[in-house]
OpenMM code with the backbone's topology and positions (N, CA, C; nanometers):
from openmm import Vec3, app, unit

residues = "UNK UNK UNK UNK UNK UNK UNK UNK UNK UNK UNK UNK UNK UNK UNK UNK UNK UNK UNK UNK UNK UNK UNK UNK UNK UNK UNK UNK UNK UNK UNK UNK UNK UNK UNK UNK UNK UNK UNK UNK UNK UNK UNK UNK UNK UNK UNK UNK UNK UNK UNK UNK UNK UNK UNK UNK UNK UNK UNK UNK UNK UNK UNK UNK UNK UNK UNK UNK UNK UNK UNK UNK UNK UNK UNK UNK UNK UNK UNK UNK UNK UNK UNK UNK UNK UNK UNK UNK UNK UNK UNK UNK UNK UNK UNK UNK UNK UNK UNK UNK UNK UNK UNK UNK UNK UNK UNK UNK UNK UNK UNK UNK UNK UNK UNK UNK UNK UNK UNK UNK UNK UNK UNK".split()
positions = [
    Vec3(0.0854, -0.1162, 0.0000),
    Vec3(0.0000, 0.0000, 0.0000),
    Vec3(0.0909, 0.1237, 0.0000),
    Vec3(0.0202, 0.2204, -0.1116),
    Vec3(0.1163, 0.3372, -0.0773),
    Vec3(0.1222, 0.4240, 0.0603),
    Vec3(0.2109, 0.5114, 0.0155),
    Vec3(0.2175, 0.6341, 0.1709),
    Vec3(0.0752, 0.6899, 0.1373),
    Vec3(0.0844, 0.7412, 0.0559),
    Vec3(-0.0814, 0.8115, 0.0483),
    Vec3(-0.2185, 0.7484, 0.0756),
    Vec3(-0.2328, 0.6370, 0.0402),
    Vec3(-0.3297, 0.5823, 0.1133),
    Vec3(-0.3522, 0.5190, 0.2508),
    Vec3(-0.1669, 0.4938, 0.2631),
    Vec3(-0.1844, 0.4811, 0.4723),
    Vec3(-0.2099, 0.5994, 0.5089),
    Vec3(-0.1764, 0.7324, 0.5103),
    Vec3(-0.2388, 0.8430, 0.5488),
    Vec3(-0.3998, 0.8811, 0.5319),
    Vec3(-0.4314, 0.7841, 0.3827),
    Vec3(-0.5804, 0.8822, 0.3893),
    Vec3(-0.6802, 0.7178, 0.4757),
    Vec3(-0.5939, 0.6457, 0.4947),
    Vec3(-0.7104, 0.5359, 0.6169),
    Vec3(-0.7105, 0.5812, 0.7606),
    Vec3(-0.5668, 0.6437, 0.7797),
    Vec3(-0.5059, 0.6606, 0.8983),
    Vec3(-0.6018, 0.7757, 0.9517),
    Vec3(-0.6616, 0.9266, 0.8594),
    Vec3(-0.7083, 1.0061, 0.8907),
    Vec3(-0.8771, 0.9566, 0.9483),
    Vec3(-0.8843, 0.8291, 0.8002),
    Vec3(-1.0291, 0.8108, 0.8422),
    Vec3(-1.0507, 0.7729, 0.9682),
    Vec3(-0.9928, 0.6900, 0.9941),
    Vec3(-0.9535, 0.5678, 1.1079),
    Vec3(-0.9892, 0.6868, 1.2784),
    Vec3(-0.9807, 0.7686, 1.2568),
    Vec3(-0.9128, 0.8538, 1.3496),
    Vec3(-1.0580, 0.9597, 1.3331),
    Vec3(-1.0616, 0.9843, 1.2626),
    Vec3(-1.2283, 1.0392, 1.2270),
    Vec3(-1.3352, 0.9881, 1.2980),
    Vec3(-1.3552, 0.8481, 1.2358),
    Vec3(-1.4522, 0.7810, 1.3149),
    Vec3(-1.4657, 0.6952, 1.4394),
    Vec3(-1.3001, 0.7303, 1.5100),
    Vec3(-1.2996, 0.6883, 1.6805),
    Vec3(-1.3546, 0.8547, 1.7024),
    Vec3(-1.3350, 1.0131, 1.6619),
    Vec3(-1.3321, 1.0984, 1.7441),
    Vec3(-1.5000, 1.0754, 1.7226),
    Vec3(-1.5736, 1.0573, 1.6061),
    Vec3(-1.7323, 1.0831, 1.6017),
    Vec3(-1.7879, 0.9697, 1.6663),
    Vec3(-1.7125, 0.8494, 1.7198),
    Vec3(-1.7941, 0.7414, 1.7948),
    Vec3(-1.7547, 0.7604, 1.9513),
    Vec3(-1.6742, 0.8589, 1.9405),
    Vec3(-1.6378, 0.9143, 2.0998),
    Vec3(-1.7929, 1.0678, 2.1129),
    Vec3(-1.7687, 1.0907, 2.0402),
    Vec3(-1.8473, 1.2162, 2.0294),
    Vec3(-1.9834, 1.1824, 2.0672),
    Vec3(-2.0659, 1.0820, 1.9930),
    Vec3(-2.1601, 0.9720, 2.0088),
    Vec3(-2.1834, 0.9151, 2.1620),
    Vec3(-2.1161, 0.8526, 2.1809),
    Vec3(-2.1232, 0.7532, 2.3017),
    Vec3(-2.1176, 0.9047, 2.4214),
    Vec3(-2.0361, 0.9616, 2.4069),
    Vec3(-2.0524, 1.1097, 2.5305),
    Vec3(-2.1479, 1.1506, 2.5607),
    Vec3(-2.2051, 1.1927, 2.4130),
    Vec3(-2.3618, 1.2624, 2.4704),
    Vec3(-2.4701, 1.1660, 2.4607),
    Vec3(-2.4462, 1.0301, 2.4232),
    Vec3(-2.5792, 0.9407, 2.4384),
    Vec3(-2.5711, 0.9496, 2.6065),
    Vec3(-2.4235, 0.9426, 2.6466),
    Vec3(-2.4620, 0.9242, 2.8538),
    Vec3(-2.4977, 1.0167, 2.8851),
    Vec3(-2.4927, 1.1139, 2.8684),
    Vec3(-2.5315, 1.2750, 2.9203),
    Vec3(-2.6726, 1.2528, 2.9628),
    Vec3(-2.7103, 1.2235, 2.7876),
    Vec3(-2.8621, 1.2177, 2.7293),
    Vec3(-2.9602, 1.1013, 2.8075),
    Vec3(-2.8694, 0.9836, 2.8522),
    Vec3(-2.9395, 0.8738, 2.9122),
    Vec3(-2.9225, 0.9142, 3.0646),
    Vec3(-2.8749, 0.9690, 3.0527),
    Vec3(-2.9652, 1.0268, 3.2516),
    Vec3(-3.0759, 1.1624, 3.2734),
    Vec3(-3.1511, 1.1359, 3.1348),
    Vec3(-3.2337, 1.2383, 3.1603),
    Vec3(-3.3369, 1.1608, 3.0826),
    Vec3(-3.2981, 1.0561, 2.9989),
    Vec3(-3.4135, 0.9430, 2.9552),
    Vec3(-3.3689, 0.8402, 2.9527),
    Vec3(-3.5388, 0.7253, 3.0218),
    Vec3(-3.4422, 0.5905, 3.0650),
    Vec3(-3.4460, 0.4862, 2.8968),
    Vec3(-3.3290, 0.4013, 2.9396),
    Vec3(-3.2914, 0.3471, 2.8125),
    Vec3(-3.4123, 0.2254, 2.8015),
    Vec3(-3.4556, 0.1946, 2.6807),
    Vec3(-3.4703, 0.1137, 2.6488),
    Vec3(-3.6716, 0.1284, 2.6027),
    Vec3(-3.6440, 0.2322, 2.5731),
    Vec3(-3.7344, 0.3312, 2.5276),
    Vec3(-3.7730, 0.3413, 2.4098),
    Vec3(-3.8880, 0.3958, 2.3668),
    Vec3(-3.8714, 0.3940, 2.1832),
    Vec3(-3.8446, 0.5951, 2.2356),
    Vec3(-3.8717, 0.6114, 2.2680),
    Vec3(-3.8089, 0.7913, 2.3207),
    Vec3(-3.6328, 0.7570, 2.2965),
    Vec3(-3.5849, 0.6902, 2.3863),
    Vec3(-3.4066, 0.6958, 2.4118),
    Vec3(-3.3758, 0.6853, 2.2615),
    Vec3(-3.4630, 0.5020, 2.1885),
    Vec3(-3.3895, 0.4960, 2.0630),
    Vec3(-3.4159, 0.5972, 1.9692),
    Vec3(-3.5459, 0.6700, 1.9693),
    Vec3(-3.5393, 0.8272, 1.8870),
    Vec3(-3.4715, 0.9343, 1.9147),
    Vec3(-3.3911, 0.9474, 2.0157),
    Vec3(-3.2896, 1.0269, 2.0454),
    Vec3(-3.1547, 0.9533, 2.0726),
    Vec3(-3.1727, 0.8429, 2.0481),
    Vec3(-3.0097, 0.7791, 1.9872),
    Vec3(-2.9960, 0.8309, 1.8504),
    Vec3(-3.1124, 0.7645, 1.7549),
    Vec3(-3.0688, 0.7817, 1.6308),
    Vec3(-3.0816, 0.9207, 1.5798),
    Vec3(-3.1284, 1.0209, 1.6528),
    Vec3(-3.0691, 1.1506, 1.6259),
    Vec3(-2.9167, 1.2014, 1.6609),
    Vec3(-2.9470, 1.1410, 1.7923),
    Vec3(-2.7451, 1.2184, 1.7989),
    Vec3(-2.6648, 1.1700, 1.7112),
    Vec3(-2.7346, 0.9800, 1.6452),
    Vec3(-2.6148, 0.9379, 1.5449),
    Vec3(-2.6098, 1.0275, 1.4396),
    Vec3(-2.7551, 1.1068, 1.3738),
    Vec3(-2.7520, 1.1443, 1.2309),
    Vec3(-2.6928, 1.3319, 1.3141),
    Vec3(-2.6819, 1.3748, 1.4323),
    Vec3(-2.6992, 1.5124, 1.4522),
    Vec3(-2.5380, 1.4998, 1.4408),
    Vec3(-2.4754, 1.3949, 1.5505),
    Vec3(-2.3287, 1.3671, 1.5499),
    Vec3(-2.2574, 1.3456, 1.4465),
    Vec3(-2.2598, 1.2723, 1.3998),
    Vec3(-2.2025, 1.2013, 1.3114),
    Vec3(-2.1613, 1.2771, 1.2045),
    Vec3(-2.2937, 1.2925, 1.0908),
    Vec3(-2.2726, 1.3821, 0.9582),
    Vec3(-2.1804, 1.5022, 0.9757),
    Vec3(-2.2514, 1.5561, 1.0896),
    Vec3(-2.1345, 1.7005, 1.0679),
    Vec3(-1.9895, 1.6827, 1.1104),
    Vec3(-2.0222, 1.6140, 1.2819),
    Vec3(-1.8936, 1.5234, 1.2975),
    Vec3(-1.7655, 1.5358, 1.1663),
    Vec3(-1.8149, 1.4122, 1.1661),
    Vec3(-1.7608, 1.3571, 1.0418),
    Vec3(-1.6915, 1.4523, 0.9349),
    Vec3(-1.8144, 1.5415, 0.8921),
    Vec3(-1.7391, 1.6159, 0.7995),
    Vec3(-1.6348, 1.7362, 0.8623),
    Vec3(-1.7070, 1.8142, 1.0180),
    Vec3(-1.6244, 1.9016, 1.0565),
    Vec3(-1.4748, 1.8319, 1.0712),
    Vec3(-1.4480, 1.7066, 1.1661),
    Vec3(-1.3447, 1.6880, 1.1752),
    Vec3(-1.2382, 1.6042, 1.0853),
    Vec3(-1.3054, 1.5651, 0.9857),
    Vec3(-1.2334, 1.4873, 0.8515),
    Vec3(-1.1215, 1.6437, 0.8098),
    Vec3(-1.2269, 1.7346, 0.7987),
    Vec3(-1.1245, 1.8993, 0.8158),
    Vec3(-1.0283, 1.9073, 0.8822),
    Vec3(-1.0746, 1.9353, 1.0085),
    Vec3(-0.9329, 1.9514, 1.0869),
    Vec3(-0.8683, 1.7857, 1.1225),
    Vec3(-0.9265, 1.7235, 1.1208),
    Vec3(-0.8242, 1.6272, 1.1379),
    Vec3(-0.7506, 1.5649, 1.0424),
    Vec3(-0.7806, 1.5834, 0.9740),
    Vec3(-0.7112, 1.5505, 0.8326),
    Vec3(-0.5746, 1.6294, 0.8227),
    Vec3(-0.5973, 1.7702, 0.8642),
    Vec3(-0.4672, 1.8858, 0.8954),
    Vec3(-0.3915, 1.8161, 0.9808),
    Vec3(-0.4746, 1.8312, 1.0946),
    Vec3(-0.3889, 1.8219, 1.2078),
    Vec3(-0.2831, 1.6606, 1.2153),
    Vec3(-0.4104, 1.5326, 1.1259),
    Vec3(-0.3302, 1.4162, 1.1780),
    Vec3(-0.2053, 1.4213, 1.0210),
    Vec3(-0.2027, 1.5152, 0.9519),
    Vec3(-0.1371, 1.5260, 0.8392),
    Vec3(0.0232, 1.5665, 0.9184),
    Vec3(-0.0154, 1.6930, 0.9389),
    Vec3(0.0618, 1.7435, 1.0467),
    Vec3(0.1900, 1.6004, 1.1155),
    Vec3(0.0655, 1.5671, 1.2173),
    Vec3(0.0923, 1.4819, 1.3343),
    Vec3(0.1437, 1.3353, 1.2705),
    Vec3(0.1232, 1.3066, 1.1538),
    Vec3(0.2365, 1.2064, 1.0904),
    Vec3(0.3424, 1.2506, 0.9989),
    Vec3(0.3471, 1.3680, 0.9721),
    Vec3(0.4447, 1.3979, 0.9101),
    Vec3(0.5479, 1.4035, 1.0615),
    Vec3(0.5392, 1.4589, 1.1363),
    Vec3(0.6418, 1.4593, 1.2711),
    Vec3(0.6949, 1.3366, 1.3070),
    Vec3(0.6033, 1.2263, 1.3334),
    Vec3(0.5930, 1.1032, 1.2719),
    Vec3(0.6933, 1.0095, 1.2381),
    Vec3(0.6604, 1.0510, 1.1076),
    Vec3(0.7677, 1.0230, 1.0324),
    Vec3(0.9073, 1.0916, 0.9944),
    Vec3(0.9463, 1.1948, 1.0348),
    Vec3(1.0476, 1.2481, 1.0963),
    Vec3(1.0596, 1.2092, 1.1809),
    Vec3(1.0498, 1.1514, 1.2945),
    Vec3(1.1110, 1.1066, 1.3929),
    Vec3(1.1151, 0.9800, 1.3937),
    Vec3(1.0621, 0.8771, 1.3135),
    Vec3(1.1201, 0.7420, 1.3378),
    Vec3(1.1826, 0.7077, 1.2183),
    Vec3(1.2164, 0.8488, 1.1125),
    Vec3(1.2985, 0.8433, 0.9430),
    Vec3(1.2361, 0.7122, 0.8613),
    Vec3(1.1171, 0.7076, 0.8753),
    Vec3(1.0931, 0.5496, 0.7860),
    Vec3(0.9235, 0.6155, 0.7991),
    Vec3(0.8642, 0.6281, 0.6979),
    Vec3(0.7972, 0.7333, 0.6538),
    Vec3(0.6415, 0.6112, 0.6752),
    Vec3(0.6485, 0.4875, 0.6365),
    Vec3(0.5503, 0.3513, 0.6574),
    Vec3(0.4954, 0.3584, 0.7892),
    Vec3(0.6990, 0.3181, 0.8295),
    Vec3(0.6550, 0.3192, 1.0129),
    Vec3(0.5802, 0.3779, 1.0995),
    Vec3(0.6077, 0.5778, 1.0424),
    Vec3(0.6066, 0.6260, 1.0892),
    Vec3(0.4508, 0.6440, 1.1125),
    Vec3(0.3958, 0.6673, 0.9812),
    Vec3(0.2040, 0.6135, 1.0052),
    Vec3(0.1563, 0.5173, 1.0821),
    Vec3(0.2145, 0.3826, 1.0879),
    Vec3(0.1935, 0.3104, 1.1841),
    Vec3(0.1884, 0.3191, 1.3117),
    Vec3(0.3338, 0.4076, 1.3720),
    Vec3(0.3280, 0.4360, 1.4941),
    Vec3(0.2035, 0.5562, 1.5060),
    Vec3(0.2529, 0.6230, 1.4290),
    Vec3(0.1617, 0.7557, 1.5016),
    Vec3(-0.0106, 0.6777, 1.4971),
    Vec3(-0.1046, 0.5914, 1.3923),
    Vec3(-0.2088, 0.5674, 1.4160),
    Vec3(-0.2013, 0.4727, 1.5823),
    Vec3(-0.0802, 0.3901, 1.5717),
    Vec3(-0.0923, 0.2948, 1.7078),
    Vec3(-0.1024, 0.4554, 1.8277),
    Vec3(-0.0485, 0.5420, 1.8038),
    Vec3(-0.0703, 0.6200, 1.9714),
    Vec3(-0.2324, 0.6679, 1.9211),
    Vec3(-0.2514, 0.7436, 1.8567),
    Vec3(-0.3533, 0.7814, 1.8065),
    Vec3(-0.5241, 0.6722, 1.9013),
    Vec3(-0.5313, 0.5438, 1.8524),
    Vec3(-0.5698, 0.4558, 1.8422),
    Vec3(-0.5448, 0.4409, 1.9940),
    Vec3(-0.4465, 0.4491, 2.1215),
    Vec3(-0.4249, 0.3660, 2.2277),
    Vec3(-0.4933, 0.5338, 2.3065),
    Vec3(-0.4916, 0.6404, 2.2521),
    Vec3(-0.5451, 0.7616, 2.3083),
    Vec3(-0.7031, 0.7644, 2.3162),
    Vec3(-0.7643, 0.7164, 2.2071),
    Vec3(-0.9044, 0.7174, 2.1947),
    Vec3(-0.9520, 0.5713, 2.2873),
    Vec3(-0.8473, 0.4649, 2.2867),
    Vec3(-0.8706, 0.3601, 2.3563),
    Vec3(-0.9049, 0.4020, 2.5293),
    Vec3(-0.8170, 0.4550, 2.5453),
    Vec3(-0.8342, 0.5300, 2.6895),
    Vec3(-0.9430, 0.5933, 2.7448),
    Vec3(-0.9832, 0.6870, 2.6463),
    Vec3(-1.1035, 0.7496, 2.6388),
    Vec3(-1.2255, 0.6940, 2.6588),
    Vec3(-1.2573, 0.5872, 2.5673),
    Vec3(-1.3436, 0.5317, 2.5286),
    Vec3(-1.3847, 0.4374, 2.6703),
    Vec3(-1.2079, 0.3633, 2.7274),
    Vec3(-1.2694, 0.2878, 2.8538),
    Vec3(-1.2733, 0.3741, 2.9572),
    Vec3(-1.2733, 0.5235, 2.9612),
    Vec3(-1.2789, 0.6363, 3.0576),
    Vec3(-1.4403, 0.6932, 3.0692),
    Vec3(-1.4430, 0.6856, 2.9605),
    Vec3(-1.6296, 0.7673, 2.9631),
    Vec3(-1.6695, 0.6477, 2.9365),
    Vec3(-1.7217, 0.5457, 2.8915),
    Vec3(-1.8269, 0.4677, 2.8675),
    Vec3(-1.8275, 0.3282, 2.9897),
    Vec3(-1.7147, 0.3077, 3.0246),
    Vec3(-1.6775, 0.1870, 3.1010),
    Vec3(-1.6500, 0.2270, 3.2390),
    Vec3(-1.6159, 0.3780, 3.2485),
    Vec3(-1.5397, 0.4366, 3.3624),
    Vec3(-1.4162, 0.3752, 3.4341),
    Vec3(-1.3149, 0.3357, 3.3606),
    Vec3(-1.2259, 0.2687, 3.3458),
    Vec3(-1.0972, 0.3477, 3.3722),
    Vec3(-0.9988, 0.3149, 3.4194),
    Vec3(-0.8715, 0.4175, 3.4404),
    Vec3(-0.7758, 0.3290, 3.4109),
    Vec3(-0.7065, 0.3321, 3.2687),
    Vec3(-0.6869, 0.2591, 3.1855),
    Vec3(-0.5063, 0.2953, 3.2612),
    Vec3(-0.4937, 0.4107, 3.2699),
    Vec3(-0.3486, 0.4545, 3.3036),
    Vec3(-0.2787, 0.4145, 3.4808),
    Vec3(-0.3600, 0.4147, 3.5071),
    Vec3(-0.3987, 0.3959, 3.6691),
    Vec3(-0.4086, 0.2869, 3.6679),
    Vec3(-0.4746, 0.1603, 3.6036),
    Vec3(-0.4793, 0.0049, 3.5522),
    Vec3(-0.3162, -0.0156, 3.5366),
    Vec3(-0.3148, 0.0301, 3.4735),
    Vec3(-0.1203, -0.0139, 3.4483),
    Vec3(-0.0404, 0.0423, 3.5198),
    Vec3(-0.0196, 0.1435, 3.5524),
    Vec3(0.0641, 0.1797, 3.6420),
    Vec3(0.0538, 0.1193, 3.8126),
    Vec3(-0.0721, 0.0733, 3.8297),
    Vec3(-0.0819, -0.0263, 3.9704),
    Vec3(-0.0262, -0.2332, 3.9464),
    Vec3(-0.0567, -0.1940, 3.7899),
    Vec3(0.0167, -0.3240, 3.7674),
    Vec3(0.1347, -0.3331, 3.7869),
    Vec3(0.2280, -0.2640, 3.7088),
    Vec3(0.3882, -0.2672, 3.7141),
    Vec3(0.4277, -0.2262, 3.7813),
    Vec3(0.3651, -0.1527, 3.9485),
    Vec3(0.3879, -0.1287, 4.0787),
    Vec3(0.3787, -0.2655, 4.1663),
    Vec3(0.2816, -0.3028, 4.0921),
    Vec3(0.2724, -0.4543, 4.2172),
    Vec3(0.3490, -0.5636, 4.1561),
    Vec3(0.4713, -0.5763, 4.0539),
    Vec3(0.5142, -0.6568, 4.0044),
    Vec3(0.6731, -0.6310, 4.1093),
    Vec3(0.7020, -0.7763, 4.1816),
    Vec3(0.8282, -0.7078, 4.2493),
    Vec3(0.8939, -0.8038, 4.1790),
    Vec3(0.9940, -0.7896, 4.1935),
    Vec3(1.1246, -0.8462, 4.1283),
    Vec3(1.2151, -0.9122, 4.1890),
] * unit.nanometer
topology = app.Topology()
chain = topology.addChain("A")
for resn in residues:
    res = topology.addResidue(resn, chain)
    for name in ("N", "CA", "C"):
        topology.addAtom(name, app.Element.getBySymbol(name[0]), res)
């Protein structure tokens, strides 16, 4: 695969963790003010998907497209191997939204998870 098309998956890729983060945020907001399992909740699910999403999507395909353009070109200056360098930068990219995702939806402390691990590992 070329460089140009690992960049233009890498942007998508990264698009649709920020609009399924965007999503899942305000569905919890939204579900403590209606209870789930509702034909109300699912008509205001599938609005935040079409309210979120579309513009979502298109606002940040914009800037993120800059910014993760940007943010792999550095990238790849810094690990001089231009493949790699997309790779790494989607792997942090990807382990950032991972965090997130088990932070708001799971309430999860993904950093705090590991760092009590490799504290309780004695040697």
């Amino acid at each position: 695969m070329n460089l140009r098309k690992e960049t233009k998956y890498a942007v998508y890729i990264i698009s649709v963790l920020i609009a399924s983060f965007m999503r899942m945020f305000f569905s919890k907001i939204i579900s403590k003010y209606i209870p789930e399992g509702t034909y109300l909740s699912v008509f205001v699910d599938m609005m935040i998907i079409i309210l979120v999403f579309i513009p979502i999507i298109r606002l940040i395909e914009k800037i993120t497209k800059k910014a993760t353009i940007k943010y792999l070109e550095t990238a790849k200056k810094v690990t001089k191997n231009k493949h790699r360098g997309v790779f790494i930068a989607l792997f942090f990219a990807f382990l950032g939204m991972f965090i997130l995702f088990a932070l708001v939806k799971y309430e999860l402390n993904f950093i705090a998870d590991v760092y009590e691990y490799f504290t309780s590992l004695s040697f």
